[in-house]
C-alpha positions as CSV (number, residue, x, y, z in Angstrom):
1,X,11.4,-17.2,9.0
2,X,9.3,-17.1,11.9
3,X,8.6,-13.8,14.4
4,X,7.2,-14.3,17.9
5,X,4.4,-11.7,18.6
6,X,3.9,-9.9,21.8
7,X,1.0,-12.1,22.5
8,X,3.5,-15.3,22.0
9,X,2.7,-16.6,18.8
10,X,4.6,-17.7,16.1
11,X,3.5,-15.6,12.7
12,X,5.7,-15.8,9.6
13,X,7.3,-12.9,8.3
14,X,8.2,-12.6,4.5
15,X,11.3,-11.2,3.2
16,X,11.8,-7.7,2.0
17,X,12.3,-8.7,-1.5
18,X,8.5,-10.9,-1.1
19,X,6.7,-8.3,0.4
20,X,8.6,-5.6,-3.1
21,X,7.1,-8.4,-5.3
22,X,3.5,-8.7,-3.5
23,X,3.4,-4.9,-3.4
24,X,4.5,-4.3,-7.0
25,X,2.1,-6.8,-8.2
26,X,-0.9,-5.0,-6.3
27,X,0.3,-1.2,-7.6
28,X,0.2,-3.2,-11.4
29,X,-2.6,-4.5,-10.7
30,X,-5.1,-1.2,-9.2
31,X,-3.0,0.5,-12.3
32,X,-5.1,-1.2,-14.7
33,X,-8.3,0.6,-13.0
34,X,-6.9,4.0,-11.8
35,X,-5.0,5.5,-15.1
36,X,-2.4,7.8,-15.0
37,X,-2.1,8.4,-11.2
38,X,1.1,6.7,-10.4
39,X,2.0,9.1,-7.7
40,X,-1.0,9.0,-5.9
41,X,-1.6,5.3,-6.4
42,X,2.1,4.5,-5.0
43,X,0.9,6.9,-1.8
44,X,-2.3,5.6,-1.6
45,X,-1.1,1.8,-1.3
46,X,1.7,3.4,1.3
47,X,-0.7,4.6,3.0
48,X,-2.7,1.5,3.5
49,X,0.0,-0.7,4.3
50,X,1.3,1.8,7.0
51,X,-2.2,2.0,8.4
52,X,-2.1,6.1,7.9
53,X,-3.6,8.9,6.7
54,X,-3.1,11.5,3.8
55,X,-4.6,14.6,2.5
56,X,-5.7,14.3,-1.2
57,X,-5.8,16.8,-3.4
58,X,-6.4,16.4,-7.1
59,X,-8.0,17.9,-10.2
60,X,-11.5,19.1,-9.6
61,X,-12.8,16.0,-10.9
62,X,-11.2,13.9,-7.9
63,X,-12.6,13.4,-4.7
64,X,-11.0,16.0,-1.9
65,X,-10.4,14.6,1.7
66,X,-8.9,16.4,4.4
């Protein structure tokens, strides 16, 4: 599938279903380095694909950004 940008080029676009395999396979693999934060981990990679912010707030060992 191909998408015309605003600027007038031709970028390819990947399905839905490629871009729920690529991401899954990221989330698996940061998993194996951050351990037992699936929630944040799934909101933190959310975050980065949607180019956005978030407040974190975590155990008193975690880093705290707001």
């Amino acid at each position: 599938m191909s998408v015309t940008t605003v600027t007038g080029v031709n970028e390819s676009a990947m399905s839905v279903e490629e871009f729920r395999q690529i991401a899954g396979q990221v989330e698996d693999e940061v998993a194996k380095v951050i351990v037992g934060q699936s929630a944040i981990l799934r909101e933190v990679l959310i975050c980065l694909i949607a180019g956005g912010t978030r407040c974190w707030r975590g155990s008193p060992a975690s880093a705290r950004r707001c």
